[in-house]
C-alpha positions in Angstrom: -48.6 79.3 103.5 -46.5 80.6 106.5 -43.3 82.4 105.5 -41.7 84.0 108.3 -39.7 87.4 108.4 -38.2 88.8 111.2 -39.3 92.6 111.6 -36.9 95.4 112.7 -38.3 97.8 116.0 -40.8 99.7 114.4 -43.1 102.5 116.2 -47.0 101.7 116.3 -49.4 104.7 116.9 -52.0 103.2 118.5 -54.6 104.2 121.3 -54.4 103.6 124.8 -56.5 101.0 125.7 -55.1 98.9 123.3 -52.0 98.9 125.3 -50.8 95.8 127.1 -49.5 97.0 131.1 -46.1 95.6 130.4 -45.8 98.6 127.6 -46.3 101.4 130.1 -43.2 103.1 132.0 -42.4 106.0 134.1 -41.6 107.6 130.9 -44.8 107.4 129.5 -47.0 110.5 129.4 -49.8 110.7 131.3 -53.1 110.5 130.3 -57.0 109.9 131.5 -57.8 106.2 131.5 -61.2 106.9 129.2 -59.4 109.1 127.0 -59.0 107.4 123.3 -56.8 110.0 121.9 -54.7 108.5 119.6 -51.3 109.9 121.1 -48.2 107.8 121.1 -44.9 108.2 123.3 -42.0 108.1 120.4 -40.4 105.7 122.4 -42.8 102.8 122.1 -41.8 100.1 119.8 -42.8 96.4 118.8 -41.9 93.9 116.7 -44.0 91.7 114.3 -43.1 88.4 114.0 -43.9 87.3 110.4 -46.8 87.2 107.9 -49.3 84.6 107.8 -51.5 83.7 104.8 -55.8 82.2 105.4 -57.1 81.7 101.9 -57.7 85.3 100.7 -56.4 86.7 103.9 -52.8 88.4 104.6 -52.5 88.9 108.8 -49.7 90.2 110.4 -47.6 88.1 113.0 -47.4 90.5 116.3 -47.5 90.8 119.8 -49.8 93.8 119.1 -52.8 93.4 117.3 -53.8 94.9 114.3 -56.3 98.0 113.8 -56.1 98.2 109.9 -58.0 95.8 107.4 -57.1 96.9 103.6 -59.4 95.2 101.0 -57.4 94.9 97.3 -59.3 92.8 94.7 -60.9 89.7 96.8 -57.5 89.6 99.2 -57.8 91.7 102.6 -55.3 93.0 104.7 -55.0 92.9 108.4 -52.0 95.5 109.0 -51.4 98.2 111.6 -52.4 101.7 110.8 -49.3 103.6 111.5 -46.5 102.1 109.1 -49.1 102.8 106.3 -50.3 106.3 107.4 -46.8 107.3 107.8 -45.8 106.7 104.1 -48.9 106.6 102.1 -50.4 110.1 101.5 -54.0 109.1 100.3 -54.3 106.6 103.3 -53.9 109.7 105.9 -56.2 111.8 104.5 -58.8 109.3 105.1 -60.6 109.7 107.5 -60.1 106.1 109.2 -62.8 105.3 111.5 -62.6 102.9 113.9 -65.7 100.1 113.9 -68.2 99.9 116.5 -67.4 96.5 117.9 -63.2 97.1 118.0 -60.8 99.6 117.2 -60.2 98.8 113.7 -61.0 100.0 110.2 -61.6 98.9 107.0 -61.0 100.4 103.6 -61.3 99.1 99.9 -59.3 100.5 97.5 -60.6 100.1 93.8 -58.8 99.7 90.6 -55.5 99.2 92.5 -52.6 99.3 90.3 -50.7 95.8 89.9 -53.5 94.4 92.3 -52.7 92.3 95.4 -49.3 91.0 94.4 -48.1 94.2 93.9 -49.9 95.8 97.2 -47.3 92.3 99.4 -44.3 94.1 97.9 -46.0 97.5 99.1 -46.7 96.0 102.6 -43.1 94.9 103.2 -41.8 98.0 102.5 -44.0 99.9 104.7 -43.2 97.4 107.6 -39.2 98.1 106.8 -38.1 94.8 105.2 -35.9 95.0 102.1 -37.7 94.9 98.6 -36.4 93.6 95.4 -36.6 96.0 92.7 -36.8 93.9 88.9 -37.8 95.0 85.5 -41.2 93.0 86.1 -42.3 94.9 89.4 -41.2 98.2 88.6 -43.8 99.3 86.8 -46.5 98.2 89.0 -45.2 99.8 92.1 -44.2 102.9 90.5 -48.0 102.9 89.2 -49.2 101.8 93.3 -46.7 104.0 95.0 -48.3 106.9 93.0 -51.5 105.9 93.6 -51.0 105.7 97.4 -48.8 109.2 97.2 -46.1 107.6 98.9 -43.8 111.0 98.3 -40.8 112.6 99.7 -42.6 114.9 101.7 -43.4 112.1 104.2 -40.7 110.2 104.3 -37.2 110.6 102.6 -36.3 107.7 100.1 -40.2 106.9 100.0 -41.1 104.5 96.8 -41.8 106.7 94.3 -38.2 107.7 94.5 -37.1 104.1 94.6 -38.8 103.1 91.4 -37.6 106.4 89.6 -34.5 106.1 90.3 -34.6 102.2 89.1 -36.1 103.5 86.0 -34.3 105.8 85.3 -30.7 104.3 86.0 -31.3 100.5 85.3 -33.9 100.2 83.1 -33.5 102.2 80.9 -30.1 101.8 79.9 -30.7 98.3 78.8 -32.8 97.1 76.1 -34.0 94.0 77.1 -34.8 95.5 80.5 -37.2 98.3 78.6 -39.1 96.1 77.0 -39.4 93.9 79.9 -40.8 96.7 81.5 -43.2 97.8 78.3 -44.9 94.7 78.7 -45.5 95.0 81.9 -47.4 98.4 81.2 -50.4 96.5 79.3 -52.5 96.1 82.3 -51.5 99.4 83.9 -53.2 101.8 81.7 -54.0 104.6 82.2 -51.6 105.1 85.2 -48.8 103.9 82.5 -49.5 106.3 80.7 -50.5 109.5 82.6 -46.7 108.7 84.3 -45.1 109.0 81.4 -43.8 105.5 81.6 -44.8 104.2 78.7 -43.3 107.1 76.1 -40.3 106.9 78.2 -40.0 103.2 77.2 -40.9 103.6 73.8 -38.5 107.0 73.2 -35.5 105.0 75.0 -36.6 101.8 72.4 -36.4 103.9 69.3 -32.9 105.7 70.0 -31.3 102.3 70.8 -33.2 100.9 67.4 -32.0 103.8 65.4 -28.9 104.8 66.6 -27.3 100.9 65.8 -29.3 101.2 62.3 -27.6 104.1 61.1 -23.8 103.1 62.1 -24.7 99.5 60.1 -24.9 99.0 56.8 -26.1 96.0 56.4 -29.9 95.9 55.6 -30.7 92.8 58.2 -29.1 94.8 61.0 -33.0 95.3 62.2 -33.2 91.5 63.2 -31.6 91.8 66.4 -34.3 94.2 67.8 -37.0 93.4 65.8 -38.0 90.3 67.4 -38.4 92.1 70.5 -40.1 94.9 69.4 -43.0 93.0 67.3 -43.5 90.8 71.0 -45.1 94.3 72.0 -48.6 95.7 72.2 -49.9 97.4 68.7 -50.3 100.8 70.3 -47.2 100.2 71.6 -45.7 99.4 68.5 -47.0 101.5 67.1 -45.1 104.8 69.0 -42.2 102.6 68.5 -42.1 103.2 64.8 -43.5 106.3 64.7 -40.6 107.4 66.6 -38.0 105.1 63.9 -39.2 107.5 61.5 -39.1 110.2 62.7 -35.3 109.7 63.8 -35.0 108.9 59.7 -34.7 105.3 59.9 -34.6 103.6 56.3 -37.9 102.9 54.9 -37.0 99.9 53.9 -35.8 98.7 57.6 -39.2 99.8 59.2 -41.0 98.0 56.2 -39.4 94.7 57.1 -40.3 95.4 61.0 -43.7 96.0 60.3 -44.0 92.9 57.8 -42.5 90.6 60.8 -45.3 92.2 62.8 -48.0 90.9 60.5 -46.7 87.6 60.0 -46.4 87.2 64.0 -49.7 88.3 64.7 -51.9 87.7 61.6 -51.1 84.0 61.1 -54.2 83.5 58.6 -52.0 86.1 56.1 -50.3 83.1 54.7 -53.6 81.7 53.4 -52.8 81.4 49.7 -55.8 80.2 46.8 -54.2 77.9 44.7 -56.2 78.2 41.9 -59.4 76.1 40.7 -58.5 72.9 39.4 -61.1 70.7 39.5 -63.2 73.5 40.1 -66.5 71.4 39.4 -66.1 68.7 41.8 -64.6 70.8 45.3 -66.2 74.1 44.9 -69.0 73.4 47.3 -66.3 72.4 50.1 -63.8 75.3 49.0 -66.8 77.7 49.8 -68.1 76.0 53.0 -63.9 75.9 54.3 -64.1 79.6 53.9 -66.9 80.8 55.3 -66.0 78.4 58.1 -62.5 79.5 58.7 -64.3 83.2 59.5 -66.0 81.8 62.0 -63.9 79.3 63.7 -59.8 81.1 63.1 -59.3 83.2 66.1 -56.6 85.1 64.7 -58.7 86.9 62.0 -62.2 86.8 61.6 -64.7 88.6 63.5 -61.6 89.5 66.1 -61.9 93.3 66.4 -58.5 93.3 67.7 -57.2 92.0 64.6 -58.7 94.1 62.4 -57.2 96.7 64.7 -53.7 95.6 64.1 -54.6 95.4 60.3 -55.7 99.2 59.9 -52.6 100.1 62.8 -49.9 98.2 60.7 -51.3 100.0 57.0 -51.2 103.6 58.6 -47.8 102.9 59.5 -46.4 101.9 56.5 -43.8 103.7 54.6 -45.3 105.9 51.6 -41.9 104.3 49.4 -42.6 101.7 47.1 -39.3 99.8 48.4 -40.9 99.4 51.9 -42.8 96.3 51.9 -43.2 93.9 48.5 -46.5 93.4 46.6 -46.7 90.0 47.9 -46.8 91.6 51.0 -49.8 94.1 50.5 -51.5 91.5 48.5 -51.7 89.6 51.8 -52.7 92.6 53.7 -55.2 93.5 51.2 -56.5 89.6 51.9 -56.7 89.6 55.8 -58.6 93.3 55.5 -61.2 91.6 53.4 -61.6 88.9 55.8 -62.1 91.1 58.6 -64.4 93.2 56.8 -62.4 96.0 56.5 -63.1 100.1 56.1 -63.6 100.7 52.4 -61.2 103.3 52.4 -58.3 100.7 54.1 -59.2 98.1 51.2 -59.1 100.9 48.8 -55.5 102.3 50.4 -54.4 98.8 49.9 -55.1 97.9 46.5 -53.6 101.8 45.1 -50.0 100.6 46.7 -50.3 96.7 45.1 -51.7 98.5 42.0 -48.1 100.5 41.7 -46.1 97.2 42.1 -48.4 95.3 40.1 -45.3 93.8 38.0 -43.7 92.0 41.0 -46.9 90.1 41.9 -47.9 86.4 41.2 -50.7 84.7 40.1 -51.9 83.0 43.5 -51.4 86.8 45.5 -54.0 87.8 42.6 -57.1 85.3 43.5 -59.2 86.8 46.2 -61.9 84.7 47.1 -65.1 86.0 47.2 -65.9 86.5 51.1 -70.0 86.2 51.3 -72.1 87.3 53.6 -73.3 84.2 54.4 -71.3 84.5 58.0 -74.2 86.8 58.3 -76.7 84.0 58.4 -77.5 84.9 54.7 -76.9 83.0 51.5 -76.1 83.6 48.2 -78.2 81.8 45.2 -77.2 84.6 42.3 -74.4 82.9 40.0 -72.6 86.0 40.2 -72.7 86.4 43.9 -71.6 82.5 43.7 -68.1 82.8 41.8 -65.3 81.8 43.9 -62.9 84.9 43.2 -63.4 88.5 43.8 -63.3 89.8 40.2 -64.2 93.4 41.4 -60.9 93.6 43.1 -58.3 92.1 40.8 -59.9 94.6 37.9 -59.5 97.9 40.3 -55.8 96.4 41.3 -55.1 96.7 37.5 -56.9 99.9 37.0 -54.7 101.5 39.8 -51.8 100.0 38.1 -52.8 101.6 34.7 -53.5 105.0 36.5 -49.6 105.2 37.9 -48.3 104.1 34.4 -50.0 106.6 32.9 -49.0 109.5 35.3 -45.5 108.5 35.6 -45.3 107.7 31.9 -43.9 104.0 32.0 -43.5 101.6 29.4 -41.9 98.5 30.6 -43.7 97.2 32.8 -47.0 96.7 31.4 -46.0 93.9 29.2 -44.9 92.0 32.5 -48.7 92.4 33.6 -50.2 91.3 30.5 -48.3 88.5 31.2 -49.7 88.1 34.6 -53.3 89.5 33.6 -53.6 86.5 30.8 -52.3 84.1 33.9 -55.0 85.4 36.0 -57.4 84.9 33.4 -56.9 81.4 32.7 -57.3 80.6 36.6 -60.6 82.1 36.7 -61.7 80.8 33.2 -62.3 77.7 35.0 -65.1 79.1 37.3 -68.5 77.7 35.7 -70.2 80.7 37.3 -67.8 83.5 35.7 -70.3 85.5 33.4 -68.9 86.5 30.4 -69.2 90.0 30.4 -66.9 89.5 33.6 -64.3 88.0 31.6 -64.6 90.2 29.0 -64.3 93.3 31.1 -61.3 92.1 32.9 -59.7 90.7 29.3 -60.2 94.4 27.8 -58.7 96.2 31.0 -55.2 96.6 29.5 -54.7 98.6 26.1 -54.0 97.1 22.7 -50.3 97.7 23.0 -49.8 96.3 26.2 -49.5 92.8 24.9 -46.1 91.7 22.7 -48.3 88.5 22.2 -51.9 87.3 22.5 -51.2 83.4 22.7 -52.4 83.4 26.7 -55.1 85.7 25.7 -56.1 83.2 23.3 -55.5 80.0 25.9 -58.1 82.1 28.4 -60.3 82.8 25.8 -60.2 79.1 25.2 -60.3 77.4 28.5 -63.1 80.0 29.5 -64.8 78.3 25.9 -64.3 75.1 27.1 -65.6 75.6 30.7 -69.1 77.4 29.3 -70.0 74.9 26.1 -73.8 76.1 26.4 -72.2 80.0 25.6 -74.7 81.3 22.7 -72.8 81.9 19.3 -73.0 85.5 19.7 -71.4 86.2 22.7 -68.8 83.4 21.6 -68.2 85.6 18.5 -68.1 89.1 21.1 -65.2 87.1 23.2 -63.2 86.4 20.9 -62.9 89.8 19.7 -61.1 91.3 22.1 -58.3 88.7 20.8 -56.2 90.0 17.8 -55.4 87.3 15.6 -52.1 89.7 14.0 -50.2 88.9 17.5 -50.8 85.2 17.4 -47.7 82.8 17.3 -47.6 79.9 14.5 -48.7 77.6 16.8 -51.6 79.3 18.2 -52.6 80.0 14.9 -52.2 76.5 14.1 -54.4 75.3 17.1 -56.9 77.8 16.4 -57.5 77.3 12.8 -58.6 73.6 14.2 -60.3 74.4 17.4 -63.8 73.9 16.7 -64.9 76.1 20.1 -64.3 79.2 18.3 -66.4 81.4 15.7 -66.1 80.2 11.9 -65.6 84.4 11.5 -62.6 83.7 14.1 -60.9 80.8 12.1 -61.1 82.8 9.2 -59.2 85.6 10.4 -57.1 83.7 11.6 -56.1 82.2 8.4 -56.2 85.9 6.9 -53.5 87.0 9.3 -51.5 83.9 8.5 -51.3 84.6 4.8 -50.7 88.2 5.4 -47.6 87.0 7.6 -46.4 84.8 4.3 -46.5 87.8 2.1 -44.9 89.9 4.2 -41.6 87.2 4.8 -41.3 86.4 1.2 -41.8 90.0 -0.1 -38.6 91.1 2.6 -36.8 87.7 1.6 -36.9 89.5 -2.4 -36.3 92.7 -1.1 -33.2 91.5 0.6 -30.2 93.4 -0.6 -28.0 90.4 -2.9 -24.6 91.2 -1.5 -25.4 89.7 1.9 -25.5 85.9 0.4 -23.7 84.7 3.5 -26.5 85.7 5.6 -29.3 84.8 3.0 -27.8 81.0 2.4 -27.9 81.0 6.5 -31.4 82.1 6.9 -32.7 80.2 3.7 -33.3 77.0 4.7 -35.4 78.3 8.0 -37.4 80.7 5.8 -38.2 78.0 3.1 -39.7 75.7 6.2 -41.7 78.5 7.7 -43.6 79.3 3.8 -43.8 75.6 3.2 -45.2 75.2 6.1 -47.6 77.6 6.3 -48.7 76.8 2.5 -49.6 73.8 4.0 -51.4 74.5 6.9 -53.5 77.2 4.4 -54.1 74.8 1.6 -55.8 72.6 4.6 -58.1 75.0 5.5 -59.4 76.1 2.3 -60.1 71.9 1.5 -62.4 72.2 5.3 -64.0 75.5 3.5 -65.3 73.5 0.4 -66.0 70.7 2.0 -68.1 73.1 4.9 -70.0 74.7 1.8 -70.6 71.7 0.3 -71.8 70.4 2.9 -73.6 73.5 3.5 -75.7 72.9 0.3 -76.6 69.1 1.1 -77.8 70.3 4.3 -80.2 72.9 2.2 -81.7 71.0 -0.4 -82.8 68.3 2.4 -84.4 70.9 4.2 -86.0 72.0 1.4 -87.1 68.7 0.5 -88.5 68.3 4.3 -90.3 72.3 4.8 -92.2 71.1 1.3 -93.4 68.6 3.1 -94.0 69.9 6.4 -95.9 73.4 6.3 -94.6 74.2 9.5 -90.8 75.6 10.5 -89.2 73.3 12.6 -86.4 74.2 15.0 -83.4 73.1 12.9 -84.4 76.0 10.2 -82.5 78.4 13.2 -79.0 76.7 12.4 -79.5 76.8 8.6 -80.0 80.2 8.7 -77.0 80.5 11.2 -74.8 78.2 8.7 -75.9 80.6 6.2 -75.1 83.8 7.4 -71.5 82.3 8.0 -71.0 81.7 4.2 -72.5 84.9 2.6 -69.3 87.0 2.2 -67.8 86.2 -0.7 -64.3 84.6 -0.3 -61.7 86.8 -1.6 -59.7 86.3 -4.7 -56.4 86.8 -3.5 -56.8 83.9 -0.5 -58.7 81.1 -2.0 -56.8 81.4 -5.6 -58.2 80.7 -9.0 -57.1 77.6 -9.3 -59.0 76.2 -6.0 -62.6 78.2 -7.3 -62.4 75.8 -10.2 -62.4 72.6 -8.2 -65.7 70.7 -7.6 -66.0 68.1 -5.3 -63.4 67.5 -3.8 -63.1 64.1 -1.5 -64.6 64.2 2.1 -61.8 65.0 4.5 -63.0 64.0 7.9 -62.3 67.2 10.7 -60.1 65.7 13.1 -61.0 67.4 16.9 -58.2 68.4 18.7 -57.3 69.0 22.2 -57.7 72.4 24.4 -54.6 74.5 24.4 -55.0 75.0 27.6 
């Protein structure tokens, strides 16, 4: 590599006897031939004939040879002293000294700003050749001209006034020059920064940003810059929309900036849990794909530069709810817990989803469970082993509960039952779930919050379903936190025939059900008589719904007898069998179970005289239906 460039006359200060005999004239000053004084007649010039490249080696082309070797990186330098002394402050207060075996010196300078392909733009200049000032180099030779303390004092129109000038007058008066230039300030720190450079690019950013959002109206009007801007830095970024809002720049503007952010450089955000069906047969290889991703994903992880960004981006975010969605936080709130996040970011996070709880989904809900089996350590406890992060939907809700309360808000809980019942259902399926878990999380809202308890009830029942081994206890606990008054017919209709649930359940159920019979025929002869146009239109429906559930009633109380007559069967064999055997076997357990269940007395009023005074009645076979769910 040989590019040539033609010099102008330049002066060289150089000694003496470095001087060919075809340089000295009458005009020269006289001096003793063993004198090494580095004096120089002003009218001595010479011309350099080009630059020439040797592997990591820069020499200058000239009839006079060079007496400066400069040493940037692992590149070196052979130059003349002069065109550098004379324009770079720090290099003439060196004190150069020449080596024993010629007349040159060496010097390495550390840390050079913009390294060695800056320091070739530096090394025309000084040599008088015409430099091309662009948004990528600016920065790096303002940065190298300081460091060299190439000022005015030493020569007018010296580079520090160059690059100022270009800054000032080209750069920053366009936008896509700025942020050119704001890039090119990543490698340059702390010079970047100590020059001001840096807030000068950010400040000149922001007032272009804000002054074009405030004469729009249109609440996309941040696209156009925003794609630039989130290209940027996070610190840089960050000053960027610091400054936004402190010009007053719309929350809901800087929310979308900062959203685009994340989703540019937190690609593992979009991760979404899709539930657990067929929990049973993929849950080993849904575990082992998350723990693996921790590892192997270079965007988040282990990566202390993302969890950086993560903690950067949530201390920037607007305090207004309209910012940023729930969906939004949700997925925050995900990729903090993946990069083992501070507890008090995980906590900020879940306090703002908490307020918008109402706008959230199911699938932003399910957090898995991040173990700390990355840690080399694994998990054999079946509650360390569930696959979603109870802990965290319950204090989402609890936030959510604590803002209704203080700001006294009544319509959106019954969108979050909703949601909550979803939620439960999802992680009813987990085999590991214990149910004081589900419980817990079932009981979170208040008794008014639901308008119905049908997807209570199909929780409640696929939770049933998943656990069969559940002891008849805590089977009869669950299911009390369900309230058989706010079931629909067809719950109650399943429910009265599901045989996963408590007798004491069914039974209520049935109670309830006759309860909501009285009540519609005691309003339908309450009904004022001069509305018969109304009455004959709402006959025929009411007649349906008593016949109906007449039916369904007169069902049950058949299964009744026939449970207690089978009941006493059951008793006199195993009185037959304990006389024979002196011993209690293991079935006496159930009897006594069956026993306790048909103690109370039923009462008069539901099982009618008419149906005490039957005795037995034909066998009706129970006829198992399917799940609800």
């Amino acid at each position: 590599l040989k590019p040539e460039y033609q010099f102008p006359w330049i002066s060289l200060k150089l000694g003496l006897k470095a001087l060919p005999d075809r340089f000295h004239s009458s005009h020269d000053h006289v001096v003793h031939p063993q004198s090494i004084v580095t004096l120089i007649p002003t009218k001595f010039v010479a011309v350099a004939d080009g630059f020439e490249r040797k592997e990591h080696s820069w020499f200058i082309s000239s009839q006079i040879p060079t007496d400066f070797t400069i040493q940037i990186q692992e590149v070196s330098f052979s130059v003349h002293k002069y065109p550098f002394v004379s324009k770079c402050g720090y290099l003439s207060r060196l004190e150069l000294q020449p080596s024993k075996s010629d007349f040159s010196s060496d010097i390495k300078l550390e840390n050079f700003p913009g390294g060695s392909e800056t320091f070739e733009i530096i090394l025309k200049f000084c040599y008088g050749l015409p430099i091309d000032l662009n948004p990528q180099n600016v920065a790096p030779l303002r940065c190298a001209s300081e460091y060299l303390e190439m000022t005015e004092e030493l020569e007018d129109g010296n580079l520090i006034s160059k690059t100022e000038a270009f800054l000032t007058f080209v750069v920053f008066s366009s936008w896509k020059d700025t942020i050119t230039v704001l890039r090119a300030c990543e490698t340059l720190s702390p010079w970047a920064e100590n020059l001001q450079i840096v807030r000068r690019c950010c400040d000149s950013i922001a007032w272009k940003a804000s002054r074009d959002t405030i004469t729009e109206d249109s609440v996309n009007e941040e696209g156009w810059w925003s794609d630039e801007v989130t290209t940027l830095r996070i610190d840089h970024f960050m000053r960027i929309i610091t400054t936004l809002r402190a010009k007053g720049t719309r929350p809901e503007i800087i929310g979308k900036c900062i959203m685009h952010y994340a989703e540019r450089w937190l690609p593992g955000m979009d991760v979404e849990m899709e539930g657990l069906r067929g929990y049973g047969h993929v849950k080993k290889d849904l575990q082992f794909s998350i723990l693996s991703k921790r590892k192997e994903d270079v965007g988040i992880g282990h990566s202390k530069e993302q969890k950086a960004i993560i903690e950067s981006l949530v201390s920037l975010l607007p305090p207004q709810h309209e910012a940023v969605s729930c969906k939004f936080l949700l997925k925050m709130l995900r990729a903090a817990m993946m990069c083992s996040a501070s507890p008090a970011l995980i906590s900020e996070l879940e306090k703002r989803a908490g307020m918008m709880l109402e706008h959230a989904n199911v699938n932003d809900l399910l957090f898995p469970r991040y173990k700390i089996a990355d840690q080399g350590k694994l998990l054999n406890s079946p509650e360390e082993c569930t696959m979603h992060d109870i802990d965290v939907l319950q204090r989402i809700v609890e936030y959510f509960l604590m803002h209704e309360q203080q700001q006294q808000h009544k319509t959106g809980k019954s969108n979050v039952s909703k949601l909550l019942d979803n939620c439960l259902a999802e992680v009813a399926q987990d085999p590991n779930l214990s149910v004081t878990k589900f419980q817990v999380l079932a009981e979170l809202l208040p008794e008014n919050a639901r308008i119905s308890d049908d997807g209570l009830y199909r929780a409640i029942d696929i939770y049933l379903k998943t656990h069969p081994s559940l002891p008849e206890h805590e089977r009869r606990r669950l299911c009390k936190t369900m309230n058989c008054e706010k079931l629909s017919l067809d719950a109650c209709t399943h429910a009265a025939q599901n045989d996963r649930l408590p007798l004491r359940t069914i039974v209520q159920v049935l109670f309830s059900e006759q309860v909501k019979m009285r009540a519609a025929m005691q309003e339908k002869e309450a009904a004022p008589s001069g509305n018969n146009s109304e009455q004959e239109g709402n006959h025929s429906s009411t007649d349906m719904e008593i016949k109906t559930l007449k039916a369904e009633l007169e069902s049950v109380k058949m299964k009744m007898i026939e449970l207690q007559n089978d009941y006493v069967e059951l008793l006199q064999d195993y009185e037959k069998l304990s006389n024979k055997n002196k011993h209690t076997s293991g079935w006496s357990i159930g009897w006594r179970r069956i026993k306790k269940s048909f103690h109370t007395k039923p009462d008069k009023d539901e099982t009618g005289g008419e149906e005490q005074q039957r005795r037995n009645p034909s066998r009706i076979h129970f006829r198992q239906r399917q799940s609800i769910s």
